[in-house]
C-alpha positions as CSV (number, residue, x, y, z in Angstrom):
1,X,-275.8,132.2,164.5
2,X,-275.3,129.7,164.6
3,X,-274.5,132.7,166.8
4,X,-271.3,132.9,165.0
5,X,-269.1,135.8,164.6
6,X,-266.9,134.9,161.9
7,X,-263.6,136.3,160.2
8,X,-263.7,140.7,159.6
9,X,-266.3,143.3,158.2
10,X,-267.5,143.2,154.8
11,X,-269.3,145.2,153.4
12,X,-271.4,144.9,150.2
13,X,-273.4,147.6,148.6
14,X,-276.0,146.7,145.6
15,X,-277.7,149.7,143.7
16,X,-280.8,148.8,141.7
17,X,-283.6,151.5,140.4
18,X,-287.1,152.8,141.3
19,X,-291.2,151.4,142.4
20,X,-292.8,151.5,146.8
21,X,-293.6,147.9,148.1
22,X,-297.1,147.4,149.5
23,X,-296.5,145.3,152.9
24,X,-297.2,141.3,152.0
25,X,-296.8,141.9,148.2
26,X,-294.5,138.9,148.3
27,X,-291.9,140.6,146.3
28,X,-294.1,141.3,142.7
29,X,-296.6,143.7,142.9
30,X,-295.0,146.7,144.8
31,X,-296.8,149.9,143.0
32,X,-294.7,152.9,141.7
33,X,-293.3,155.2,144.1
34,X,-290.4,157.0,145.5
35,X,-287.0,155.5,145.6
36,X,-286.8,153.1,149.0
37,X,-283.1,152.0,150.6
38,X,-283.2,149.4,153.0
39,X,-279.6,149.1,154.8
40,X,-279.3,145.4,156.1
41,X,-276.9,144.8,159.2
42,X,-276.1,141.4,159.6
43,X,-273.8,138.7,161.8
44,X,-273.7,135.6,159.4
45,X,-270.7,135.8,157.5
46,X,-271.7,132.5,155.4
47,X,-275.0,133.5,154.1
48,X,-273.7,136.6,153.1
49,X,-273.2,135.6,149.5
50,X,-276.7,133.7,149.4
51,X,-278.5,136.9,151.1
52,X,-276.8,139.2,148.3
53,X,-278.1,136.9,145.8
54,X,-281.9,137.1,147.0
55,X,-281.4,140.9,147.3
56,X,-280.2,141.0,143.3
57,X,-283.8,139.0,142.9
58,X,-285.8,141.1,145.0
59,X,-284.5,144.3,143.6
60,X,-285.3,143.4,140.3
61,X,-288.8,142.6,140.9
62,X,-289.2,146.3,143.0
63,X,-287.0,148.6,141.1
64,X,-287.5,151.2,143.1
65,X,-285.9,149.2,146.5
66,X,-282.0,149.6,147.0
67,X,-280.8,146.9,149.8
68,X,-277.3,147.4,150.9
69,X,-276.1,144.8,152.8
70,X,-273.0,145.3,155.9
71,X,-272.0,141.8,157.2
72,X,-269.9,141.7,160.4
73,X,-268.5,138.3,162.3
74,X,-265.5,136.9,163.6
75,X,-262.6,138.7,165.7
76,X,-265.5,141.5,165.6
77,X,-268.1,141.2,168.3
78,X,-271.3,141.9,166.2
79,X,-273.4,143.2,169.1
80,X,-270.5,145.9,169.5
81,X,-270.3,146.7,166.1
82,X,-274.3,147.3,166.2
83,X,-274.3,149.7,169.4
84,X,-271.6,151.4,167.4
85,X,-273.6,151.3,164.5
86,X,-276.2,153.1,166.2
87,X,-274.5,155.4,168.4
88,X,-272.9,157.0,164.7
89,X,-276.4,158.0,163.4
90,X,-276.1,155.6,160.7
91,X,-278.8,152.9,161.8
92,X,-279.7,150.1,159.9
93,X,-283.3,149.6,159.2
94,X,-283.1,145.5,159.4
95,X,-280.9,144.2,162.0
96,X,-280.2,141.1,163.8
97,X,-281.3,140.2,167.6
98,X,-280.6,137.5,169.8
99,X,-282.7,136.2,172.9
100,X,-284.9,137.8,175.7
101,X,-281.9,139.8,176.8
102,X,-281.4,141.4,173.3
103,X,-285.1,142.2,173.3
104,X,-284.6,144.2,176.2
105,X,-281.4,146.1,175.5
106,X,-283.2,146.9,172.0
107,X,-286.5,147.6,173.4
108,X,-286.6,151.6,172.4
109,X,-285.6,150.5,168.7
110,X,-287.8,146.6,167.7
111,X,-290.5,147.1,165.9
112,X,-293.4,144.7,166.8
113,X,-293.9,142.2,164.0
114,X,-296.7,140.6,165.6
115,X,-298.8,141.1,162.5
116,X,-296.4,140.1,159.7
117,X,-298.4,137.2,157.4
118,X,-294.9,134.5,158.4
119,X,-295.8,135.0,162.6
120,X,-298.7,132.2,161.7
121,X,-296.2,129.5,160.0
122,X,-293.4,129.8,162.3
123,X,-293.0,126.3,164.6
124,X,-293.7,126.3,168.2
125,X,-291.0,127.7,170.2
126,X,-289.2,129.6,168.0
127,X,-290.6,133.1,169.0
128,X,-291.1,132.6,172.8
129,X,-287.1,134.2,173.1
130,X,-288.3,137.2,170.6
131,X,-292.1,137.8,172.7
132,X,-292.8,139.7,175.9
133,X,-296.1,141.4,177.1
134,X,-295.6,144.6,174.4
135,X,-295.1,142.4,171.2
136,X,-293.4,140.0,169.5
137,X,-290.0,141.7,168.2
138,X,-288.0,139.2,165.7
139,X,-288.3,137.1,162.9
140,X,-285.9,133.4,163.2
141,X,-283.1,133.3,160.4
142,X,-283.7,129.2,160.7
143,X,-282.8,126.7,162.6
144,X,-279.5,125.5,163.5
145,X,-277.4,123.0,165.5
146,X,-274.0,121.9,166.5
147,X,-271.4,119.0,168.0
148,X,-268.8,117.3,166.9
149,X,-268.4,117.6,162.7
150,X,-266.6,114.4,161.7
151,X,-264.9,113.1,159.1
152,X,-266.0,109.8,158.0
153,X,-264.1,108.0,155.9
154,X,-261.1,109.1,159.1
155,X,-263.7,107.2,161.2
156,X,-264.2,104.0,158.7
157,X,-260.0,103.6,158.3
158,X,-260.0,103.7,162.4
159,X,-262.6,101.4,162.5
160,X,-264.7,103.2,164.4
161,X,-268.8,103.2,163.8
162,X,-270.0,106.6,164.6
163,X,-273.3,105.2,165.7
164,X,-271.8,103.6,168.6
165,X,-270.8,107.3,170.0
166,X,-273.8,108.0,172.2
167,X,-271.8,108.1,175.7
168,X,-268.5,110.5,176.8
169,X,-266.6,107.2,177.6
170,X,-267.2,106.3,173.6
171,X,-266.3,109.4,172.8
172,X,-262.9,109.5,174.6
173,X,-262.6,105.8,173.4
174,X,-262.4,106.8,169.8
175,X,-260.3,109.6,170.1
176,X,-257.9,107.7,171.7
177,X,-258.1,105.7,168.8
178,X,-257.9,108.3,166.4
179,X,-254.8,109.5,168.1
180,X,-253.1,106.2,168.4
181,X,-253.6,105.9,164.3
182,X,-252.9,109.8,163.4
183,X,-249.8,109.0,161.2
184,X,-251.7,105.9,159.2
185,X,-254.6,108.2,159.1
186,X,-252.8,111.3,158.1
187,X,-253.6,113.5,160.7
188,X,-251.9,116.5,162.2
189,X,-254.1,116.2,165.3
190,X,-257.5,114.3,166.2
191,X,-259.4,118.1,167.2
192,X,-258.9,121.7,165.4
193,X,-260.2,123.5,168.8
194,X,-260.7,127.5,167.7
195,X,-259.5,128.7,171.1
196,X,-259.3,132.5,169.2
197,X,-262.8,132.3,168.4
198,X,-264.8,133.0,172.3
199,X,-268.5,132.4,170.5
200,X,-267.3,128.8,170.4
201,X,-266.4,128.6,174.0
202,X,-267.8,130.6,175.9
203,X,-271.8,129.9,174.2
204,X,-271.7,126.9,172.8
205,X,-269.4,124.9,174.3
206,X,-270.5,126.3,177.6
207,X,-273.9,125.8,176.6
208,X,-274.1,122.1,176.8
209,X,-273.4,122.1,180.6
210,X,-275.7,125.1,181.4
211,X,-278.7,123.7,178.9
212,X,-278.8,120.6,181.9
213,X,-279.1,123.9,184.5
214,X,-281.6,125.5,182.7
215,X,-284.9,124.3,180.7
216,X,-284.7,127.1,178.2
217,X,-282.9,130.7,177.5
218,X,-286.0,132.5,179.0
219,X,-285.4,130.4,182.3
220,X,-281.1,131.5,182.1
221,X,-282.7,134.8,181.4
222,X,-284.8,135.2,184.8
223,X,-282.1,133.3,186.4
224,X,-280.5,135.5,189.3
225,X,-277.7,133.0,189.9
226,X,-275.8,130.1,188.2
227,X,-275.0,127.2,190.1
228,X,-272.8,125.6,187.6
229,X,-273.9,122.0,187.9
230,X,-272.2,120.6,185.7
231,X,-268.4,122.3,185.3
232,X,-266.8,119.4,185.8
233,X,-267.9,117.4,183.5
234,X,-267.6,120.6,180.9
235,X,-263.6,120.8,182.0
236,X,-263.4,117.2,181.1
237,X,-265.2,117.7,177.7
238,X,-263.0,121.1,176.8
239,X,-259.8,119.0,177.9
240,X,-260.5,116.1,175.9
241,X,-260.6,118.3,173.1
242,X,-257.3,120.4,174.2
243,X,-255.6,117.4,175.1
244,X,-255.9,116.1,171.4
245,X,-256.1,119.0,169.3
246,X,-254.0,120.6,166.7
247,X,-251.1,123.3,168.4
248,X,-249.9,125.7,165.9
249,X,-246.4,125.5,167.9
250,X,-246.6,122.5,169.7
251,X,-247.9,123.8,173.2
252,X,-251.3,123.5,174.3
253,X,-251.4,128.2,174.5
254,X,-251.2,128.3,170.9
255,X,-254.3,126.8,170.9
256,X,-255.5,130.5,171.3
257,X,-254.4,131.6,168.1
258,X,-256.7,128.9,166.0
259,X,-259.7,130.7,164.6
260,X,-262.6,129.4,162.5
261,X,-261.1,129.9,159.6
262,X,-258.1,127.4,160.4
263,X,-260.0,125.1,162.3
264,X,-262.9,124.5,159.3
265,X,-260.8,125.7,155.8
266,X,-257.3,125.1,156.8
267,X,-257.6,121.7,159.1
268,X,-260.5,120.2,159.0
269,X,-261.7,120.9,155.0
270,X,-258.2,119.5,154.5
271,X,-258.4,115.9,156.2
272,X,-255.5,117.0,158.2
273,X,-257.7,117.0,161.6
274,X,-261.0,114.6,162.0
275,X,-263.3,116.1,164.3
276,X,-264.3,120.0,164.9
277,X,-267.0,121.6,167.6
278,X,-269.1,123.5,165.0
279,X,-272.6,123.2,163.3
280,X,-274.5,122.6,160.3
281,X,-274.1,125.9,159.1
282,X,-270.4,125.0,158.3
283,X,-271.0,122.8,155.9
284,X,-270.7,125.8,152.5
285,X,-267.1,126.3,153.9
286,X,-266.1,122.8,154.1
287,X,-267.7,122.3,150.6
288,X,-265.9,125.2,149.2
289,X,-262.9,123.9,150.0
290,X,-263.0,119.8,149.5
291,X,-266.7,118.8,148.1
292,X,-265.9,114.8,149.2
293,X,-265.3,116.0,152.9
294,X,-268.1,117.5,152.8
295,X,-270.4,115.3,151.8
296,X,-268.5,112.4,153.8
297,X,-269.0,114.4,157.4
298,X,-271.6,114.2,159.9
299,X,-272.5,115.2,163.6
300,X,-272.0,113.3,166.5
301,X,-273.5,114.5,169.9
302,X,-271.9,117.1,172.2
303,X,-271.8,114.5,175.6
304,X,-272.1,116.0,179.3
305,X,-270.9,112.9,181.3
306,X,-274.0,111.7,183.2
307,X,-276.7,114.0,181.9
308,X,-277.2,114.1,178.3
309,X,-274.7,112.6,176.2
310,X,-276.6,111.3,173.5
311,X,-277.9,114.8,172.3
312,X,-276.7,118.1,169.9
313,X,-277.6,121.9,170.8
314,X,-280.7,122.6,168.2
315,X,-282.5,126.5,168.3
316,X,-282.4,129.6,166.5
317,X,-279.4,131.3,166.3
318,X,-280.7,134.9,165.1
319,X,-283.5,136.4,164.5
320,X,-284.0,139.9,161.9
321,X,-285.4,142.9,163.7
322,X,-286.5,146.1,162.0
323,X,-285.8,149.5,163.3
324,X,-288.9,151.2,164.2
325,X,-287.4,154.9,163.9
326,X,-287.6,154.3,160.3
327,X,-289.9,155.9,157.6
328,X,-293.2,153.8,156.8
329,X,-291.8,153.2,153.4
330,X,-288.7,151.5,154.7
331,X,-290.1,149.3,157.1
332,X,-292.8,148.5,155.1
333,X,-289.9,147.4,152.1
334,X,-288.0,145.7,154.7
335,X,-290.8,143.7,156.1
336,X,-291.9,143.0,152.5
337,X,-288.8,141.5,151.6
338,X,-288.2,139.3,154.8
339,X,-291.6,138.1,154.2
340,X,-290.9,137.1,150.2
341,X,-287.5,135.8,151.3
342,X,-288.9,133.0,153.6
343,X,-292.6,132.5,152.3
344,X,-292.5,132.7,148.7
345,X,-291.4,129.5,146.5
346,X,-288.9,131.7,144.8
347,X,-287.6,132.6,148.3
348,X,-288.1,129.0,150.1
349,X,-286.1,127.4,147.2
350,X,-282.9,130.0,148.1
351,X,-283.4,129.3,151.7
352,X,-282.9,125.6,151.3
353,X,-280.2,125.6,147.9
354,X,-278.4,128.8,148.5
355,X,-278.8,129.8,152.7
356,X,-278.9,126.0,153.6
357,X,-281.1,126.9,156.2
358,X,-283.3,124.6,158.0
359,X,-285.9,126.8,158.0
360,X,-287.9,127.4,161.2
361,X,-291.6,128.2,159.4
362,X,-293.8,125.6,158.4
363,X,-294.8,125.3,154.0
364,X,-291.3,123.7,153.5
365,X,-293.1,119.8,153.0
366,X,-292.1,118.9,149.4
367,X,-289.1,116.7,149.1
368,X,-287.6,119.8,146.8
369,X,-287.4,121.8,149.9
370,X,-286.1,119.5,152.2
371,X,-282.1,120.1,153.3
372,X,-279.8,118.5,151.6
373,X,-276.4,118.5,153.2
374,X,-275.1,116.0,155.2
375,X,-274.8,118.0,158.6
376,X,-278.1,119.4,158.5
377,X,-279.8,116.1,157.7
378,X,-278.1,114.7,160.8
379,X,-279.3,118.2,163.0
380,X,-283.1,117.2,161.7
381,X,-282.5,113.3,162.3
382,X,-281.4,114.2,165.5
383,X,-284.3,116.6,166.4
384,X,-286.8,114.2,165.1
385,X,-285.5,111.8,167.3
386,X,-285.9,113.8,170.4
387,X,-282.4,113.9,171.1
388,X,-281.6,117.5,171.4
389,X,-280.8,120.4,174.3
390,X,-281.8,123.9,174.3
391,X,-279.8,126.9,173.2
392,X,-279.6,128.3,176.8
393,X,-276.8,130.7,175.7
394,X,-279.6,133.4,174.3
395,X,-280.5,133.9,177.9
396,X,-277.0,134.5,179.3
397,X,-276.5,138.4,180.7
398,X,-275.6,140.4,177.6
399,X,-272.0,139.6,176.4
400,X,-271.0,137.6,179.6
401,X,-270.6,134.3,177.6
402,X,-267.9,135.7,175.0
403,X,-266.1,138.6,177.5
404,X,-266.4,136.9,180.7
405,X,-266.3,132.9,180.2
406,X,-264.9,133.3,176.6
407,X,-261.9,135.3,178.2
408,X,-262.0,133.1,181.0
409,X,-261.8,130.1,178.7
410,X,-258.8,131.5,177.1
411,X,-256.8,132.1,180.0
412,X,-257.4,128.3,181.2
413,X,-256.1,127.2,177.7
414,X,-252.8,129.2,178.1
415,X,-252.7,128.1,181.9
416,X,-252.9,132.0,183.5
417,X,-256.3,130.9,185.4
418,X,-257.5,127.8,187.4
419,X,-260.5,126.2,186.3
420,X,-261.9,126.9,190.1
421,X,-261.5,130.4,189.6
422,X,-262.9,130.3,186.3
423,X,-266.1,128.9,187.9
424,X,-266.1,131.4,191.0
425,X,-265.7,134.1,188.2
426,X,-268.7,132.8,186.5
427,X,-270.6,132.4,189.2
428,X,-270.0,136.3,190.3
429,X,-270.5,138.0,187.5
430,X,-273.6,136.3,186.6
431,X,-275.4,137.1,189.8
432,X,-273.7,140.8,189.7
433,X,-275.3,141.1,186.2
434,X,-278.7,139.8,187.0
435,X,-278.7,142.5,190.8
């Protein structure tokens, strides 16, 4: 969530039996009651499987809860398809919120979690996005972060030592390298750039040059206008990667038509393509399809000539709100099981083997629970080292970095808008959105 809107809806129902969960009961000792359903609308396609599975458990445990489970990503725009949601009568009673500007668009619906037993382990930072002066409104899914996924034993037959990549100017160096050595290497391209998919563009991408314009999402948030610093030196980093990146028909346009889908299962999981902009939580796709990639890739930074080069986007991607229209019983089964999914050692040991989260709440010490995929080893190595950048993108206006830069992205691809004008747009609608 990240934020990632991935492939089409799917929707997975799970019916269980009878028993009314005590808030903080940790998933065991719910007493006997009336029959509880908890409806669960959520944007991250690849956990759907592992958050059906901890359902099953949870449901078994407290008979008489019945979570059914509606996942959305992709082409679809998931805060759309939650407005819509909503504006139907059928509301979920767990759903998932973004930054300050979510809190505020969602303000007559959040419960405030402020009490919830988890609030005391999460790290610092995490809930500043989800907390105004009325209460603290989300719980983080985990942490996440994102750069260049590479393949590397692509980069060993080059000859190229990832380490050295800590600069744009190494970066272009190697994948000038890479291109120069495609057919010995066996690859279609050097990139697999998703132009289809606008999350990828128009927040993260986008995000590495605004992250040096703004300390934090709460400061883009408050923002009234954008000054764009650094657009220049995000053109060169988008055109590096158009310049060098796989073209369905040959022509840079049809770089429009790539989604996630191709760019991770098709082109990258395949060896056919060495480096992708995505993030750790990519890494179940890319195993699903070839194992040895996947535990043969790692992250290299995201650079923005001049200001930070050496560093990858780290923060929370989502966070799960609960619908306080709701009866007591539901929300008190829905914050029940959020709690027992992230604080229990039944529910910590799915969060790190089946999610592959890094989680974002202190208790997960013991080597058991410590990540162990490639990508997200590289994210913590990376965060531990200080070398990181905000996720500024939760404070953009609401939807302007997909529909307005995302758009705008897309037309510079297939050459129907200037980059100048794609800035001045920017620039506009920002300050018209913040009036």
């Amino acid at each position: 969530m990240g934020i990632k809107r991935i492939l089409s809806l799917v929707t997975v129902t799970m019916l269980v039996a009878s028993s009314v969960v005590g808030c903080g009961s940790k998933g065991g000792d719910a007493a006997k009651g009336d029959k509880v359903k908890v409806d669960i609308f959520q944007f991250k396609v690849e956990a759907k499987d592992a958050l059906e599975k901890a359902a099953g458990v949870y449901e078994e445990k407290n008979p008489n809860v019945d979570i059914n489970i509606e996942t959305v990503g992709g082409g679809n725009d998931y805060g759309a398809a939650l407005r819509s949601k909503f504006q139907s009568g059928q509301e979920p009673t767990i759903f998932n919120i973004g930054g300050p500007q979510d809190v505020k668009d969602w303000e007559g619906k959040i419960e405030d979690l402020s009490d919830q037993p988890w609030v005391k382990d999460a790290f610092d930072g995490t809930l500043g996005s989800v907390t105004n002066d009325k209460g603290m409104f989300g719980m983080p899914f985990n942490q996440e972060g994102y750069g260049f996924i590479y393949n590397k034993e692509v980069f060993k037959k080059a000859g190229i030592d990832p380490a050295t990549i800590t600069s744009y100017d190494a970066l272009d160096k190697a994948v000038k390298t890479l291109d120069s050595k495609k057919d010995e290497l066996g690859l279609e391209a050097v990139f697999a750039v998703p132009g289809k998919e606008k999350w990828v563009t128009g927040l993260h991408l986008l995000n590495t040059a605004l992250a040096n314009e703004f300390e934090s999402g709460k400061q883009a948030y408050e923002a009234k206008k954008l000054d764009f610093k650094y657009n220049k030196e995000l053109k060169e980093l988008l055109d590096l990667q158009t310049t060098y990146a796989y073209k369905p028909d040959g022509k840079v346009p049809s770089i429009n038509s790539v989604d996630y889908a191709m760019q991770i299962e098709q082109k990258y999981s395949t060896g056919k393509v060495a480096m992708v902009q995505m993030g750790n939580w990519a890494y179940g796709g890319i195993e699903g399809v070839n194992k040895d990639i996947a535990t043969n890739s790692g992250i290299l930074p995201m650079p923005i000539k001049g200001v930070k080069e050496d560093c990858v986007p780290v923060g929370v991607p989502m966070y799960w709100s609960i619908n306080k229209d709701k009866s007591s019983a539901e929300k008190d089964a829905a914050k029940d099981f959020l709690n027992w999914l992230y604080t229990s050692d039944e529910g910590k040991k799915m969060i790190i083997n089946d999610f592959k989260f890094i989680p974002a709440f202190k208790g997960y010490e013991s080597d058991e629970l410590k990540p162990k995929d490639p990508l997200s080893a590289d994210i913590l190595n990376y965060a531990n080292k200080g070398k990181t950048m905000p996720w500024v993108f939760m404070g953009y206006p609401s939807g302007w970095g997909e529909l307005v830069v995302g758009s705008d992205i897309q037309k510079y691809i297939d050459g129907s808008m200037t980059w100048e004008n794609l800035v001045k747009n920017a620039q506009k609608t920002w300050a018209e959105e913040r009036k």
